[in-house]
C-alpha positions as CSV (number, residue, x, y, z in Angstrom):
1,X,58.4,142.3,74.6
2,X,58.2,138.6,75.4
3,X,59.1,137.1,79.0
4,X,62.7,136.0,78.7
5,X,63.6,132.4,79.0
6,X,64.8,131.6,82.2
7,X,63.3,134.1,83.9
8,X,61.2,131.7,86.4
9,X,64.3,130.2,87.6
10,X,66.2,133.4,88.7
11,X,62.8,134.8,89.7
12,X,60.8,138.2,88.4
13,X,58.6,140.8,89.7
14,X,55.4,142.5,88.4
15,X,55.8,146.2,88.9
16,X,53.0,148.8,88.5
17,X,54.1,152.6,87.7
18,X,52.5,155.4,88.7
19,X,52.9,159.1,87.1
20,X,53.1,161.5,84.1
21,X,53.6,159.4,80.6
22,X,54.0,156.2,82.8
23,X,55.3,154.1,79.4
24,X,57.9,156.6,79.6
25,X,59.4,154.8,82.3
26,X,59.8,151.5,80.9
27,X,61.2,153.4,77.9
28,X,64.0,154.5,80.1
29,X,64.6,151.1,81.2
30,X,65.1,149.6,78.4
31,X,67.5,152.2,77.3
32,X,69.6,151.2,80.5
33,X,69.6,148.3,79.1
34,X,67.0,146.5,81.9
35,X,64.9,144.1,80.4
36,X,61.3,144.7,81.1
37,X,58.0,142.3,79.4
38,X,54.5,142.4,79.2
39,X,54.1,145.6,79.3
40,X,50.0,146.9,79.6
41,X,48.5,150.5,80.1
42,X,46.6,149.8,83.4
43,X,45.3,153.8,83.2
44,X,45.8,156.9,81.9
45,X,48.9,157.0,84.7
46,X,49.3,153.5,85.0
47,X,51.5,151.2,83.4
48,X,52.6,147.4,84.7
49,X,54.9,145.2,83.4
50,X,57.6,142.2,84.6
51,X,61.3,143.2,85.5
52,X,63.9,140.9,86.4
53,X,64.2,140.2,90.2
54,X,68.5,141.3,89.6
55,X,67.1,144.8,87.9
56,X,65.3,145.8,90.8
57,X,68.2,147.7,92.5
58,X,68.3,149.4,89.3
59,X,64.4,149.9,89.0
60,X,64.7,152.3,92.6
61,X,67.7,154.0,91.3
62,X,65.8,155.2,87.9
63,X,62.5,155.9,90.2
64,X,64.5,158.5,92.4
65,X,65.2,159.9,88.9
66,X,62.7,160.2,87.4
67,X,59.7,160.6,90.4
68,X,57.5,157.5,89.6
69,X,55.6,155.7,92.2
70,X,56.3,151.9,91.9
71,X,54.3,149.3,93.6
72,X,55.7,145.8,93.8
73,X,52.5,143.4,93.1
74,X,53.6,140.2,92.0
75,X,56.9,138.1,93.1
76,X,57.3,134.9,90.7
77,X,60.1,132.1,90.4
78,X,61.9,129.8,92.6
79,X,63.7,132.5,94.8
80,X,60.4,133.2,96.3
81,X,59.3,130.5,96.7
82,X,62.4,129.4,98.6
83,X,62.2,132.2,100.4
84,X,58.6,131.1,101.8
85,X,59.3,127.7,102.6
86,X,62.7,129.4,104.5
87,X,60.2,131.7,106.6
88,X,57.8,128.5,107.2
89,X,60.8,126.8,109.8
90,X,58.5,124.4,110.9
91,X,57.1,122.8,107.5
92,X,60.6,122.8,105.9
93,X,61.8,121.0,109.2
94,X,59.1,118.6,108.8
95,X,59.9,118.0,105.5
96,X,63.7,117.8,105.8
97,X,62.5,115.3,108.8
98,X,60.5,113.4,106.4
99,X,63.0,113.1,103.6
100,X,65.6,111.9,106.1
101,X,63.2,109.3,107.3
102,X,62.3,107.4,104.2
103,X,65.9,107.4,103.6
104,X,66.6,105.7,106.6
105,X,64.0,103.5,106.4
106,X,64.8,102.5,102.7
107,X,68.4,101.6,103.9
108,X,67.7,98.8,106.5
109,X,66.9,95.4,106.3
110,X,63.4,95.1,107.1
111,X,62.8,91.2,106.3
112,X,65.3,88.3,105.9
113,X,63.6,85.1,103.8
114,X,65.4,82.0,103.7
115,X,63.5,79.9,100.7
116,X,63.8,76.7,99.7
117,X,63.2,72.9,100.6
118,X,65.3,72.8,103.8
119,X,65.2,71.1,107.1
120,X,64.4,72.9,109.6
121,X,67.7,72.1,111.5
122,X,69.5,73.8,108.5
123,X,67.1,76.8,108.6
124,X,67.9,77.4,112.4
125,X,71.5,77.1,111.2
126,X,71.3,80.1,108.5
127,X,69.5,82.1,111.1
128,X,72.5,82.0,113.4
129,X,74.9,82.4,111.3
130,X,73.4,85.3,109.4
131,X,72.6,87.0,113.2
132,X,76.6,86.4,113.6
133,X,77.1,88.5,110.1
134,X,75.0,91.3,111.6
135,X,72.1,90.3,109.2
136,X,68.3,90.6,110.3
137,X,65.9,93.0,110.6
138,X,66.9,96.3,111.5
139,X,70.4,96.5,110.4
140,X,72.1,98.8,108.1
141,X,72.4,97.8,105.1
142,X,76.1,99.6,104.1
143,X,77.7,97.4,107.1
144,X,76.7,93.9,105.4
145,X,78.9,92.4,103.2
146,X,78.3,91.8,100.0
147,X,76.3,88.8,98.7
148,X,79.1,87.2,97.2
149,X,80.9,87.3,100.4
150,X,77.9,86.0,102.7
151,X,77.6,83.4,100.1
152,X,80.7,81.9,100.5
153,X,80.9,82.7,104.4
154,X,77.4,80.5,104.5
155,X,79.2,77.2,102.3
156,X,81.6,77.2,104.4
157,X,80.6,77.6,107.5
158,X,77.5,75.2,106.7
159,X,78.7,72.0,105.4
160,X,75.0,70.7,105.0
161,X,74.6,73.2,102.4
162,X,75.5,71.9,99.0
163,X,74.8,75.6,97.0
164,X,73.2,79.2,98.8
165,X,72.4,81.9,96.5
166,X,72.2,85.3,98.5
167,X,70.1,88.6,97.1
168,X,69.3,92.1,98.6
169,X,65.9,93.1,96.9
170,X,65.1,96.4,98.2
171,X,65.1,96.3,102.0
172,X,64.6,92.3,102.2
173,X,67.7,90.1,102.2
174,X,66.4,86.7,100.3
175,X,68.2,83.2,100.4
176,X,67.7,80.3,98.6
177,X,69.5,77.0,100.1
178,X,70.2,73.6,98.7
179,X,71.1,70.9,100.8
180,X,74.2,68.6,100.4
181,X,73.0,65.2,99.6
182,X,75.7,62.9,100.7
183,X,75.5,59.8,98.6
184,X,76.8,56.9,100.2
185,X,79.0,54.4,98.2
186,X,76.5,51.4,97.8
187,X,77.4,48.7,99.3
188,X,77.0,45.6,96.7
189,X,74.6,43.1,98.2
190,X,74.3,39.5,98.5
191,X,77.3,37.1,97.1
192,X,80.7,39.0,96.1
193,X,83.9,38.6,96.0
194,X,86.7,41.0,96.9
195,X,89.4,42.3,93.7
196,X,92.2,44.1,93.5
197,X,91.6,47.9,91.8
198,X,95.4,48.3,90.8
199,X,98.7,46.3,90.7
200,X,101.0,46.1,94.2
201,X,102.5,43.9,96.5
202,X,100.5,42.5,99.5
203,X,102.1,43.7,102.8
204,X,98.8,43.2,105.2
205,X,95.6,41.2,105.1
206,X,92.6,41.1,107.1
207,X,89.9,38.7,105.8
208,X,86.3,38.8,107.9
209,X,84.3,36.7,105.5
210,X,85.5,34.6,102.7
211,X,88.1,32.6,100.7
212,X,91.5,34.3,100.6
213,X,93.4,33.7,97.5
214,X,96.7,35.5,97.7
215,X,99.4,35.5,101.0
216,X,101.7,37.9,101.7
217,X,104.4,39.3,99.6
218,X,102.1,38.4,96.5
219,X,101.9,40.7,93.3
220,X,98.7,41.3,92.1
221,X,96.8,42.8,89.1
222,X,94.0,44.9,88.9
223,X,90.8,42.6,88.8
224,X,92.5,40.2,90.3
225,X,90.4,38.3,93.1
226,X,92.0,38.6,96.2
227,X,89.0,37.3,98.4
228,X,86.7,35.1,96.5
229,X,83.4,34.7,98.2
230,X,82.6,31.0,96.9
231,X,82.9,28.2,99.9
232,X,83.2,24.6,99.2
233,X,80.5,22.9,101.7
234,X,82.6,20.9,104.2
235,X,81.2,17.7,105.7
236,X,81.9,14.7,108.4
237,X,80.9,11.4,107.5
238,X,80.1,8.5,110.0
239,X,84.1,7.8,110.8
240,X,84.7,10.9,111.8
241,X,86.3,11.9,108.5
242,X,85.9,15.1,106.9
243,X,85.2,15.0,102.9
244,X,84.2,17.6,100.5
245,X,81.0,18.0,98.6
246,X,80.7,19.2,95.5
247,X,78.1,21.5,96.1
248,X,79.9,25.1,97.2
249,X,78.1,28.2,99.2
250,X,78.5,31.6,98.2
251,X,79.0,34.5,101.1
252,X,79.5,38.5,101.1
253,X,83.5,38.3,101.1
254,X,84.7,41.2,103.6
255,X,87.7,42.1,104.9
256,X,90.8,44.5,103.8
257,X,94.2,43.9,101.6
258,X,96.9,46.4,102.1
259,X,99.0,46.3,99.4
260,X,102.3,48.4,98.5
261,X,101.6,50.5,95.4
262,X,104.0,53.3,93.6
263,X,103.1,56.2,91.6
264,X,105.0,59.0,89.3
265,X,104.6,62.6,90.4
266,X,106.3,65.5,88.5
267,X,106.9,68.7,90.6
268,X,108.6,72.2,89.5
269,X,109.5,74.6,92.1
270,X,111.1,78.0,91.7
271,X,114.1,79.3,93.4
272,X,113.3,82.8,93.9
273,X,109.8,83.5,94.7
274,X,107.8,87.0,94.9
275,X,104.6,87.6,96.9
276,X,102.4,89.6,98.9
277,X,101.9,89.4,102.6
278,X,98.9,91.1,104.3
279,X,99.9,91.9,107.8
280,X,96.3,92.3,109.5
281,X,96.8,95.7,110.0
282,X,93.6,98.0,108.4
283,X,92.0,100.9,108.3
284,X,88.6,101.7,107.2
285,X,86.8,104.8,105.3
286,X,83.7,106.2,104.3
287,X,83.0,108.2,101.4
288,X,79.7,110.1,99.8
289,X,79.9,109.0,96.1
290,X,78.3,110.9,93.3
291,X,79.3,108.9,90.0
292,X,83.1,109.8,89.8
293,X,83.3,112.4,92.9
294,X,83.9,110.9,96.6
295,X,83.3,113.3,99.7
296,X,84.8,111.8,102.9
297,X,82.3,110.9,105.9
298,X,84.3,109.2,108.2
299,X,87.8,107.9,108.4
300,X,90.3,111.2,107.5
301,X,94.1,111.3,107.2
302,X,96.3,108.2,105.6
303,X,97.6,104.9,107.8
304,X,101.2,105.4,108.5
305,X,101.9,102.1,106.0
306,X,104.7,102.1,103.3
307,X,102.6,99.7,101.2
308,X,98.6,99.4,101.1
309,X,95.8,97.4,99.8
310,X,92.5,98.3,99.1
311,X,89.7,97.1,98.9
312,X,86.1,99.0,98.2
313,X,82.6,98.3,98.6
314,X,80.4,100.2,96.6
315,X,76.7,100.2,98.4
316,X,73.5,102.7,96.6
317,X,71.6,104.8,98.6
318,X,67.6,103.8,98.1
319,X,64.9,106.2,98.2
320,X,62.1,103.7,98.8
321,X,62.3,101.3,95.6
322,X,64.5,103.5,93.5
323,X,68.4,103.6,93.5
324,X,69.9,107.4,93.8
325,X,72.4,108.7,92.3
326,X,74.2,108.6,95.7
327,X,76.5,105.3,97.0
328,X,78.3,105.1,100.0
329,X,81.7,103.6,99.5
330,X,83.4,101.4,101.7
331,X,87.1,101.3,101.2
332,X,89.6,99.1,103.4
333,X,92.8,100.1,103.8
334,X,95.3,96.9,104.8
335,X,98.9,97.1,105.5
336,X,100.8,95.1,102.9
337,X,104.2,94.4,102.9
338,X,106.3,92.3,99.8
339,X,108.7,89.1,100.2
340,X,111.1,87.5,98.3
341,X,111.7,84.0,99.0
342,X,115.6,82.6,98.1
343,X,116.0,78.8,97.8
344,X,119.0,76.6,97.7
345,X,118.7,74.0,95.3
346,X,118.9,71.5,98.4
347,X,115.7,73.6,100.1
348,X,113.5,73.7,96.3
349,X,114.3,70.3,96.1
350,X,112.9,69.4,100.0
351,X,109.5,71.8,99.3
352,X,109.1,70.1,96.1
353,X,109.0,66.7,98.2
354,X,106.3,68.0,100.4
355,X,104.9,69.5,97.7
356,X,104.1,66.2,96.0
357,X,103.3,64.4,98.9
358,X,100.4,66.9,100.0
359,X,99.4,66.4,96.3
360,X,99.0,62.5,96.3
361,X,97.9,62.3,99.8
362,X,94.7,64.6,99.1
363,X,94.3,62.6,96.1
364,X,94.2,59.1,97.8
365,X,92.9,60.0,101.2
366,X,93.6,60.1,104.8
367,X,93.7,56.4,105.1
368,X,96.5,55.9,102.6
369,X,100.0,56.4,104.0
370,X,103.1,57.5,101.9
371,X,106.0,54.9,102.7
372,X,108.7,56.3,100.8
373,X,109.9,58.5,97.9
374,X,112.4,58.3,95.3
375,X,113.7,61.0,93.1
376,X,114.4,59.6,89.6
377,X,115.1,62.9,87.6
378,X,116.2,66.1,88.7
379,X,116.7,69.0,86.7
380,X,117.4,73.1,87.1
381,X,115.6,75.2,84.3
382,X,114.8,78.6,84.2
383,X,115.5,79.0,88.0
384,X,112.9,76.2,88.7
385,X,113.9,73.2,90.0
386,X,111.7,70.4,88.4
387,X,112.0,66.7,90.0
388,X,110.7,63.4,89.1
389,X,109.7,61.1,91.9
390,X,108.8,57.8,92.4
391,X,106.5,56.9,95.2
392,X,105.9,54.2,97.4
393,X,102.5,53.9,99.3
394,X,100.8,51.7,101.4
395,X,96.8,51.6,100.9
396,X,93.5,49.4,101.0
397,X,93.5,48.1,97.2
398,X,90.3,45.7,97.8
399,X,86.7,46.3,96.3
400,X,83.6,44.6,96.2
401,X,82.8,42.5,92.9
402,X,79.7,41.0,92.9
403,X,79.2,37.0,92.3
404,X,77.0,36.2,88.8
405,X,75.5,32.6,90.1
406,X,74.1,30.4,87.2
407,X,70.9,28.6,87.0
């Protein structure tokens, strides 16, 4: 008979009978319908052969029968050998021990590297604010963040940093950091004069250096000099009268011209408004994850909230280099609760205002100031109120035009 398949895995003996016509024997197993292989005449009253290690109940029951002597020789398969390393406490505990110990050590930061040409002002920078994070050596890597997150967290909380890419490469957390290069307008050297960039009305002038060549209350033009940097030389003759030369000097015209400008902005604001509102209130758990199966570790029961968001962070577990089949999943539970907003037409109308204000302000800067608005068009459609509005703003219209001097 030939050793069934499997056999190694559920684990087989090697039995030698002892007695009259010992074949006999394995003839009446094999009628019982035990499956017996490698069978060999060992004697004239001696026969051995392999017999499943779940027939040996059986075996003994058919030896009381028929008054054989069995002897047990050979234990094979993985039962066995479990059962050896079981009986061994101390070397399975050593290697349980072990097991457990590269696993730890596989899943903590060992070295943070921060690459890159960077000062070393910026560098220290990093280094705090990744402490702050909970990132350096020796922590665990399932409570960092993800490197998309720490990303952004360092750009913002950096503003020297013009780009950081962040990547975990085994157990060492790499950075690469480009610095923010502010470029500086240029300031136009030598002769210039100063010109309007766009059309208004000239409410305020402040003239350092230079020629001024409109007054108040003037409308300008965009290129339009408003300061001109050519002088004509001034001179006192011998009685005490002043007379003009012909020859002119050219200076750096400075100073600033406030004019009154006006823009077009076209808002649309809805009446009723839906959205989302996460109170701060969260809960977090922990789960074993084993592709689509999740066993709870930490964090049981459900947050008493009527709505929740959530939000998971899938982490591997690392067995030295290699990736397991094994994640731990971090999953944040946050209280949500939804709104609806209502608006008058008289309220959509005011937020649209605002809306358009904060839109041009960012646009020309802190140093502009809006003066007045104007709505020219107002309209309702398809519950959005949509307004067109005129403003009026106050700003610094002057810019540096250098002087072309001939031969």
């Amino acid at each position: 008979m030939k050793q069934i398949q499997g056999s190694y895995f559920k684990g087989y003996v090697r039995i030698v009978v002892k007695g009259r016509l010992p074949d006999h024997f394995f003839q009446a197993c094999a009628n019982r319908g035990i499956t017996v292989w490698n069978i060999k005449r060992e004697g004239n009253d001696t026969c051995s052969g392999n017999v499943r290690l779940s027939d040996i109940a059986r075996i003994k029951q058919l030896r009381r029968d028929k008054k054989y002597k069995i002897t047990f020789e050979q234990r094979k398969g993985y039962p066995f050998i479990i059962s050896r390393f079981i009986r061994r406490r101390e070397f399975v505990l050593s290697f349980v021990m072990s097991i457990l110990m590269i696993l730890f050590m596989s899943n903590i930061i060992w070295k943070v590297e921060v690459t890159g040409d960077l000062p070393i002002e910026i560098e220290e920078k990093i280094a705090k604010q990744l402490d702050e994070y909970g990132i350096h050596p020796g922590a665990w890597i399932f409570t960092l963040d993800s490197p998309g997150i720490i990303q952004q967290k360092l750009t913002n909380d950096i503003p020297e940093l013009l780009w950081v890419g962040v990547r975990q490469k085994g157990t060492t957390f790499q950075l690469e950091g480009v610095e923010k290069i502010v470029v500086k307008e240029e300031e136009i050297g030598g002769p210039r004069d100063l010109v309007a960039t766009k059309k208004g009305v000239i409410k305020k002038m402040y003239v350092a250096k230079g020629l001024p060549k409109v007054e108040i209350n003037d409308y300008v033009q965009p290129g339009q000099v408003l300061v001109s940097g050519t002088l004509n030389e001034i001179a006192q003759n011998q009685d005490n009268e002043k007379e003009k030369k012909n020859n002119s000097i050219v200076v750096p015209a400075e100073g600033e011209i406030i004019a009154r400008t006006w823009y077009e902005m076209n808002v649309s604001i809805p009446l009723n408004q839906n959205y989302e509102l996460v109170t701060g209130q969260q809960e977090k758990k922990y789960y074993l994850g084993i592709r689509n199966f999740k066993l709870p570790i930490w964090g049981f029961g459900s947050p008493e909230y009527e709505e929740i968001h959530y939000d998971s962070v899938e982490t591997p577990i690392k067995f030295i280099k290699w990736d397991l089949p094994l994640k731990i999943i971090e999953t944040t539970l946050s209280e949500k609760q939804y709104h609806e907003l209502e608006r008058t037409k008289e309220q959509a109308r005011k937020a649209g205002i605002e809306q358009a204000k904060e839109e041009l302000q960012l646009q020309l800067g802190p140093e502009a100031k809006i003066v007045s608005e104007k709505v020219l068009h107002e309209s309702v459609e398809n519950g959005k109120v949509k307004l067109e509005l005129y403003m009026t703003v106050e700003e610094n219209i002057a810019k540096a035009q250098p002087i072309t001097q001939g031969d």
